[in-house]
C-alpha positions as protocol buffer text, in pm:
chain_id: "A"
residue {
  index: 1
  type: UNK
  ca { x: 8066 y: 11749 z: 15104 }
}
residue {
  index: 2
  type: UNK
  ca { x: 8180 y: 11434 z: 15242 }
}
residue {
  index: 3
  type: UNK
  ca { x: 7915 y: 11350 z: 15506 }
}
residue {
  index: 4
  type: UNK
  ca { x: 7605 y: 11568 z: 15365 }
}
residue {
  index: 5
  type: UNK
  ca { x: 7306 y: 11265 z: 15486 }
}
residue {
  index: 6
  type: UNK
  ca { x: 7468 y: 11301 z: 15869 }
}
residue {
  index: 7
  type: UNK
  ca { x: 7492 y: 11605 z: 15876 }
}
residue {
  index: 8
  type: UNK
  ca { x: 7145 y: 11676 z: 15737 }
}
residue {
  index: 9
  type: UNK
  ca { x: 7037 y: 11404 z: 15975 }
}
residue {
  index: 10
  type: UNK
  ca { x: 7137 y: 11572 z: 16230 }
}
residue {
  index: 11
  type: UNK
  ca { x: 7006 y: 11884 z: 16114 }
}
residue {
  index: 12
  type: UNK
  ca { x: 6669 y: 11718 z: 16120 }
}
residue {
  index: 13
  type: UNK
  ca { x: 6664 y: 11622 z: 16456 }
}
residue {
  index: 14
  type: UNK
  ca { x: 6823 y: 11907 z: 16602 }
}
residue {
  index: 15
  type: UNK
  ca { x: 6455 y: 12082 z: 16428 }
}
residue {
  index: 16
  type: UNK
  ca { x: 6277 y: 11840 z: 16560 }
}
residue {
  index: 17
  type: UNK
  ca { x: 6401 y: 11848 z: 16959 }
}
residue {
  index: 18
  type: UNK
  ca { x: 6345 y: 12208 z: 16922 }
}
residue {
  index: 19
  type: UNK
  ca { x: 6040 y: 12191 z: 16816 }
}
residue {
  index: 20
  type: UNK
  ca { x: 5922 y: 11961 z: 17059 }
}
residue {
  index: 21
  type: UNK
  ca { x: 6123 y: 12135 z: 17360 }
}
residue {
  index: 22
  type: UNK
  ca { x: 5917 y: 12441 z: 17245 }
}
residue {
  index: 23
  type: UNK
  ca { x: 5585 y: 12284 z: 17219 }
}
residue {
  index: 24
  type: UNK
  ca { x: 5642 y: 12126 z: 17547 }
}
residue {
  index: 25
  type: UNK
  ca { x: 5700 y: 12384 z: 17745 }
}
residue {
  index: 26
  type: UNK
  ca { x: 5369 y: 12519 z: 17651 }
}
residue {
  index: 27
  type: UNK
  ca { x: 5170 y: 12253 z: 17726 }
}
residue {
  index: 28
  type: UNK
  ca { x: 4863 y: 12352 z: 17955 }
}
residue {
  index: 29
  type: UNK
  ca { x: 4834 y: 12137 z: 18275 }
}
residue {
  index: 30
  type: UNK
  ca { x: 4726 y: 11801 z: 18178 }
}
residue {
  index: 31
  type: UNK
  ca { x: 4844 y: 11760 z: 17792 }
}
residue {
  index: 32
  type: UNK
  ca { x: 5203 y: 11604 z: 17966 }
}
residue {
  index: 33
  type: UNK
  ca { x: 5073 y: 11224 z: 17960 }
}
residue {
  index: 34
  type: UNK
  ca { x: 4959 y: 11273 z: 17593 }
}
residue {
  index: 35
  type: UNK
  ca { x: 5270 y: 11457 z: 17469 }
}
residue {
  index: 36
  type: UNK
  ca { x: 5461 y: 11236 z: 17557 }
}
residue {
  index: 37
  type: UNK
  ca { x: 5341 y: 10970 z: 17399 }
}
residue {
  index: 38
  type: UNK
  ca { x: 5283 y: 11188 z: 17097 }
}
residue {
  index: 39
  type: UNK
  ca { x: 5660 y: 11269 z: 17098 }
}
residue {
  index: 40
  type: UNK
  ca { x: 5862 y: 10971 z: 17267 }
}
residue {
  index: 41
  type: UNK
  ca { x: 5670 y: 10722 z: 17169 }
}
residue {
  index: 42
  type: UNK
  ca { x: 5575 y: 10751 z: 16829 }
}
residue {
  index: 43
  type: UNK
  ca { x: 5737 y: 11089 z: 16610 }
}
residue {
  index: 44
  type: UNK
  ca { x: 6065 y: 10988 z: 16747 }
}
residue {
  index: 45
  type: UNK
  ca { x: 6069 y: 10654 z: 16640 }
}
residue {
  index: 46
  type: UNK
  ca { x: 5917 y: 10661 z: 16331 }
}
residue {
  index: 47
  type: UNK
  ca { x: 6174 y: 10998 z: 16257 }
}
residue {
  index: 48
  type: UNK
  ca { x: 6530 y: 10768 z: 16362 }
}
residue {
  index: 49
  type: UNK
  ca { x: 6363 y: 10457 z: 16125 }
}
residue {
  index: 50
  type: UNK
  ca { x: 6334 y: 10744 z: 15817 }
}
residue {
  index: 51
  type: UNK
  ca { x: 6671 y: 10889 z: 15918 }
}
residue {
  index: 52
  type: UNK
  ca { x: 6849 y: 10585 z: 15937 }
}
residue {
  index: 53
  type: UNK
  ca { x: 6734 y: 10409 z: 15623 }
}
residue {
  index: 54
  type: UNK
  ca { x: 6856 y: 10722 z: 15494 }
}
residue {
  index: 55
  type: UNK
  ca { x: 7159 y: 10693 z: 15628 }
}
residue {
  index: 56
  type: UNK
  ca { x: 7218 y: 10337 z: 15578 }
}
residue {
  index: 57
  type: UNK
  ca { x: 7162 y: 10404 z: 15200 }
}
residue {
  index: 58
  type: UNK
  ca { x: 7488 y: 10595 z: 15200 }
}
residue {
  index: 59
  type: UNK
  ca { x: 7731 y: 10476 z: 15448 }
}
residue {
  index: 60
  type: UNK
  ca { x: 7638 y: 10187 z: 15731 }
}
residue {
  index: 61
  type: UNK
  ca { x: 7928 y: 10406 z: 15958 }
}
residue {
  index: 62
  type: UNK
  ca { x: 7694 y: 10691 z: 15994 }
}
residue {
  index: 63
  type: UNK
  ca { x: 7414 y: 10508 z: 16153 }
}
residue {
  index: 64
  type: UNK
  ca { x: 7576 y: 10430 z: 16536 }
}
residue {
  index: 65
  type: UNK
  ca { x: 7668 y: 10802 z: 16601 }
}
residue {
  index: 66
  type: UNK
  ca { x: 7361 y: 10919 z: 16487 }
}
residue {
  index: 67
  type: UNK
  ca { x: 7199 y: 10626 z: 16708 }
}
residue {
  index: 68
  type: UNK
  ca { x: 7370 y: 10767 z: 16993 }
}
residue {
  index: 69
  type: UNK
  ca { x: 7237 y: 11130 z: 16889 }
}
residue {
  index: 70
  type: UNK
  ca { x: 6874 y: 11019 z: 16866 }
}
residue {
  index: 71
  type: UNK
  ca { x: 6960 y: 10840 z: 17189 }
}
residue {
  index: 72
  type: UNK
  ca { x: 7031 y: 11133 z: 17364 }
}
residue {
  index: 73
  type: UNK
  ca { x: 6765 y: 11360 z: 17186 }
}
residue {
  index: 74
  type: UNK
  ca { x: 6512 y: 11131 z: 17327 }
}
residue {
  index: 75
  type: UNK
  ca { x: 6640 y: 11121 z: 17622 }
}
residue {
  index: 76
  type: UNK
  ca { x: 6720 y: 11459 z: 17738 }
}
residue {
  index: 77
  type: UNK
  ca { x: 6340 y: 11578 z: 17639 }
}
residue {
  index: 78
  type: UNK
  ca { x: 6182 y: 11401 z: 17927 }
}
residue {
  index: 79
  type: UNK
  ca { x: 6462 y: 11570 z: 18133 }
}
residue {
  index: 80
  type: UNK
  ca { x: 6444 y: 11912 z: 18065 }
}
residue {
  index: 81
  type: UNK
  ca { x: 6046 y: 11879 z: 18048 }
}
residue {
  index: 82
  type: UNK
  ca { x: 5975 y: 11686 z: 18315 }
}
residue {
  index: 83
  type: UNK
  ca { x: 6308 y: 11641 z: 18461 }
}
residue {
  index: 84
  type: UNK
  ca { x: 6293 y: 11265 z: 18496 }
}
residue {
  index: 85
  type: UNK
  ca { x: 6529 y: 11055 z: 18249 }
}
residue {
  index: 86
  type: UNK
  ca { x: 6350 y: 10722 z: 18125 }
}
residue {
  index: 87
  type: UNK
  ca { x: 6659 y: 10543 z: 17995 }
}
residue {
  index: 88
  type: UNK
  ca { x: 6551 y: 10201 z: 17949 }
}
residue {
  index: 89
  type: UNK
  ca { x: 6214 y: 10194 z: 17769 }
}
residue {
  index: 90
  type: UNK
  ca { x: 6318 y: 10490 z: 17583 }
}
residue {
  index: 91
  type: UNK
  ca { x: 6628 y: 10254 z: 17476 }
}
residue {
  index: 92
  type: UNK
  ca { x: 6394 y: 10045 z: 17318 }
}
residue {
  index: 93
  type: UNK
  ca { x: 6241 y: 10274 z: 17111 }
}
residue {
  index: 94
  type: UNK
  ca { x: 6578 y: 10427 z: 16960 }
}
residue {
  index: 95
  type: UNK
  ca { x: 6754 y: 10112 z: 16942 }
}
residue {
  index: 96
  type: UNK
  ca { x: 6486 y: 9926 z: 16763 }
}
residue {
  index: 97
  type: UNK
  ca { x: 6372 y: 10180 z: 16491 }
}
residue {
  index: 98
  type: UNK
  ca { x: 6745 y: 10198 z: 16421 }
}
residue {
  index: 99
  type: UNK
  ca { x: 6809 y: 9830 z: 16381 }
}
residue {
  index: 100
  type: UNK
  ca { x: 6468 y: 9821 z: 16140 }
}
residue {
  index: 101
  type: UNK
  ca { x: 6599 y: 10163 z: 15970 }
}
residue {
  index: 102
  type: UNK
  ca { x: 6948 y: 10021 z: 15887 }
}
residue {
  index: 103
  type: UNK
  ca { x: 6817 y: 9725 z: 15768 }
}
residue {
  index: 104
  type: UNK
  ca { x: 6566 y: 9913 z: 15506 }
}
residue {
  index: 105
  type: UNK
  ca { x: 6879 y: 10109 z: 15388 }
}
residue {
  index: 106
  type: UNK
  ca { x: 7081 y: 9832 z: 15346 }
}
residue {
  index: 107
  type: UNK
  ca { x: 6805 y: 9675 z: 15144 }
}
residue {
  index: 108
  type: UNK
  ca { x: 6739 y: 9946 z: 14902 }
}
residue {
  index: 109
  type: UNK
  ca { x: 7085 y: 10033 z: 14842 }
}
residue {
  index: 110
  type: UNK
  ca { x: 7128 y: 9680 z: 14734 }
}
residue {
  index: 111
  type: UNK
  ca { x: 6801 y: 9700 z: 14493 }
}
residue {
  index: 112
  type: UNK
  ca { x: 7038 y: 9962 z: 14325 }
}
residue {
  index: 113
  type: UNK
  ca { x: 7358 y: 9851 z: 14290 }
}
């Protein structure tokens, strides 16, 4: 299979907005402020810098549609929690992991070659 990393990439953080859709919509009044940091601010992130070093260690192509995916995974969870969107600081948070991510890939796939 031709593009087995994206699509387990994908995969990945198709589990993981699921997850935290479910989780959030069983929050008990006054866990929001804390789940969201939890979730937006810190296992997002550090899940799109894994993701895209691992993506970046196989082909550098993969790693702006799957930006634009974590983009809109992080994104949309606000929405349908809270339903407010918090484009740009969230930006920041996808963008930059990414950027780090790629440049980890890049780095170790070098190392092997």
């Amino acid at each position: 299979m031709k593009h087995k990393r994206f699509l387990i990439s994908v995969a990945v953080t198709a589990a993981e907005f699921a997850v935290f859709l479910v989780w959030g919509l069983n929050l008990n009044g006054g866990d929001e402020m804390g789940f969201g940091l939890i979730t937006t601010y810190f296992l997002f992130p550090v899940t799109t810098l894994i993701l895209s070093a691992f993506l970046a260690n196989d082909k550098l192509a993969y790693v702006i549609p799957f930006a634009v995916i974590m983009f809109a995974a992080q994104n949309f969870m606000p929405f349908f929690l809270f339903g407010s969107f918090e484009v740009g600081l969230i930006a920041c948070f996808t963008l930059i992991p990414v950027f780090i991510g790629t440049l980890i890939g890049a780095g170790i796939k070098k190392l092997k070659k």
